[in-house]
C-alpha beads as a LAMMPS data file, in Angstrom:
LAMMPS data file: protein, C-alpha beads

99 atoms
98 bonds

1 atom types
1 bond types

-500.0 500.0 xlo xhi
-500.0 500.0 ylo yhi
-500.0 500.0 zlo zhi

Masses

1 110.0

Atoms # bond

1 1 1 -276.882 20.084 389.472
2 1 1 -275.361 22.661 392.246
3 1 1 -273.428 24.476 389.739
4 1 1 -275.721 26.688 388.087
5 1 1 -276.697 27.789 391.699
6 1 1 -273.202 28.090 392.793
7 1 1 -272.826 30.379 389.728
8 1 1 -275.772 32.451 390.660
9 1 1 -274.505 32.856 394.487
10 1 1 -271.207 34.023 393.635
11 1 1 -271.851 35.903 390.491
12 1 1 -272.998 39.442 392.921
13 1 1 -270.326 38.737 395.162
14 1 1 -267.661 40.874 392.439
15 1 1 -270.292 43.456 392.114
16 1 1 -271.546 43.869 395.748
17 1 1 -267.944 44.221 396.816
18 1 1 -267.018 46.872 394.236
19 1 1 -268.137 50.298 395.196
20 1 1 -267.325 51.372 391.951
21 1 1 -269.869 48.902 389.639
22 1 1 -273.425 49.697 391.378
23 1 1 -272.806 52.072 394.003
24 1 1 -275.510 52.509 396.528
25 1 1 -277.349 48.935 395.420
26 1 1 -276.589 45.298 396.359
27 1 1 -277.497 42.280 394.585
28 1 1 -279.070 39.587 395.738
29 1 1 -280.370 36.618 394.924
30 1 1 -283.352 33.480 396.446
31 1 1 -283.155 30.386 394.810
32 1 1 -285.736 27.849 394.714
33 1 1 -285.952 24.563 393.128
34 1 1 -288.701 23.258 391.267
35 1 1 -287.726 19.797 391.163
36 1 1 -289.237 19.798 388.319
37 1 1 -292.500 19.479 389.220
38 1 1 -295.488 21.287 388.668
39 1 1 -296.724 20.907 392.090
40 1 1 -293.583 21.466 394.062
41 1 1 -292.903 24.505 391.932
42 1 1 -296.570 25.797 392.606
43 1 1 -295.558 25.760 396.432
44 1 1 -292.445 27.342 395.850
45 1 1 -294.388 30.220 394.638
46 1 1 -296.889 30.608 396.665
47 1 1 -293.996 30.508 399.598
48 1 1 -292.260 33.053 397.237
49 1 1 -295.352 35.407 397.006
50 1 1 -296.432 35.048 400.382
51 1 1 -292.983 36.294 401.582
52 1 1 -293.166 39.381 399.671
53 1 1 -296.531 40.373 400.334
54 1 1 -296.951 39.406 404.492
55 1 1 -295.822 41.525 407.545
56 1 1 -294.231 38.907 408.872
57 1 1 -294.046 34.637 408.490
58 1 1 -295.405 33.858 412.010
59 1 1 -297.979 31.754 410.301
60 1 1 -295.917 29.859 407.967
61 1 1 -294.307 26.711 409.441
62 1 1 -291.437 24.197 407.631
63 1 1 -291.994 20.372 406.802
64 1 1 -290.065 20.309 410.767
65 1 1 -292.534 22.115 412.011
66 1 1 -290.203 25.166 412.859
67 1 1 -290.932 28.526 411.668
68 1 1 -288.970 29.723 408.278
69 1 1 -286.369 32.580 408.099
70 1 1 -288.011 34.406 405.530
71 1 1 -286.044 37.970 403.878
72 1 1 -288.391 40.404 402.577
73 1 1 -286.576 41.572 399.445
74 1 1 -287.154 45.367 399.034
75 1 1 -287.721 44.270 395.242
76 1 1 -287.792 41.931 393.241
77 1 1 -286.818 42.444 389.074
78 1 1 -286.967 39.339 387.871
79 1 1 -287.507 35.518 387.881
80 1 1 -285.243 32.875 386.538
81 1 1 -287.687 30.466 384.454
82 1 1 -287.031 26.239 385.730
83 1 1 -285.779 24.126 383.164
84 1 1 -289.150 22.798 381.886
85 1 1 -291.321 25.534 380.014
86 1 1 -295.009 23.594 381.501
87 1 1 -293.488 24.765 384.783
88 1 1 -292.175 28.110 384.133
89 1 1 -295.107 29.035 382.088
90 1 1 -297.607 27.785 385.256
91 1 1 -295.261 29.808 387.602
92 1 1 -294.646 32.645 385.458
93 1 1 -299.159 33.048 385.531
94 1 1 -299.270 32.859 389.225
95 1 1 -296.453 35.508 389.530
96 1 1 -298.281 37.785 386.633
97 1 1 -301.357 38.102 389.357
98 1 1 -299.084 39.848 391.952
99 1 1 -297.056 41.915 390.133

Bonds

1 1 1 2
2 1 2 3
3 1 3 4
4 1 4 5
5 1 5 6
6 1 6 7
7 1 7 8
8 1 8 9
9 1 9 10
10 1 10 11
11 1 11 12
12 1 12 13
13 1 13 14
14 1 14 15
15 1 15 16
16 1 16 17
17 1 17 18
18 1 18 19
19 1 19 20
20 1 20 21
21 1 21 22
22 1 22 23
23 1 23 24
24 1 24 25
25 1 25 26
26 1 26 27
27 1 27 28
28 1 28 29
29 1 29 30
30 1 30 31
31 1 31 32
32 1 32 33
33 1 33 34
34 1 34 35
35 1 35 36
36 1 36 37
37 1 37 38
38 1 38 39
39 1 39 40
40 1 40 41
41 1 41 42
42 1 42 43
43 1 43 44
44 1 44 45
45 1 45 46
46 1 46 47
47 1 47 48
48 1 48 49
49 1 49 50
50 1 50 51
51 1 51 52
52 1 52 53
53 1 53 54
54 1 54 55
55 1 55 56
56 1 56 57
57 1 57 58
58 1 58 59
59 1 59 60
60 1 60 61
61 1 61 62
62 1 62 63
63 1 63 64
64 1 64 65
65 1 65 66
66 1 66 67
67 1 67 68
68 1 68 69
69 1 69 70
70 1 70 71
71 1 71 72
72 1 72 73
73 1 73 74
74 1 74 75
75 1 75 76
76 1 76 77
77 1 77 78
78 1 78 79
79 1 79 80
80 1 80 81
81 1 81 82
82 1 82 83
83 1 83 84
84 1 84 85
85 1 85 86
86 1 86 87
87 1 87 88
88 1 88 89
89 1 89 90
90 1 90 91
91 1 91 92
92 1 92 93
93 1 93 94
94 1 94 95
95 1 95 96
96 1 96 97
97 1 97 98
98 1 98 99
């Protein structure tokens, strides 16, 4: 189950270290699980959305009751779909309203 996300946090580590591929741009990327679940992948989102479009995450607060370390990418050019199309397509229409 880790592997695919493995894969994704290592695949921009050759490019990001290569002045010579993308020069002047770093790639990133913020993985989320859905669980695969509708609901649990609705929260993700809203987390996800929330992070890009607030100041700062003051009022946001974990599960432990601590605050989050949230990253404000500078952008954000796509969205990896989860493994169940009822959940990507449900995330995929509350990411259309924000774009």
């Amino acid at each position: 189950m880790d592997e695919p996300k493995t894969f994704i946090k290592r695949a921009d580590r050759p490019i990001n270290n290569d002045p010579r591929l993308l020069p002047n741009i770093t790639l990133g990327a913020r993985i989320l699980d859905t669980c695969s679940r509708d609901t649990h992948a609705l929260e993700q989102s809203l987390t996800f959305v929330q992070a890009l479009i607030e100041k700062d995450g003051t009022d946001i607060k974990c599960l432990g009751g601590g605050a989050p370390v949230i990253t404000k990418p500078e952008r954000v050019v796509g969205v990896i779909g989860a493994s169940s199309s009822s959940v990507s397509i449900m995330v995929a229409n509350i990411l259309r309203l924000f774009k």
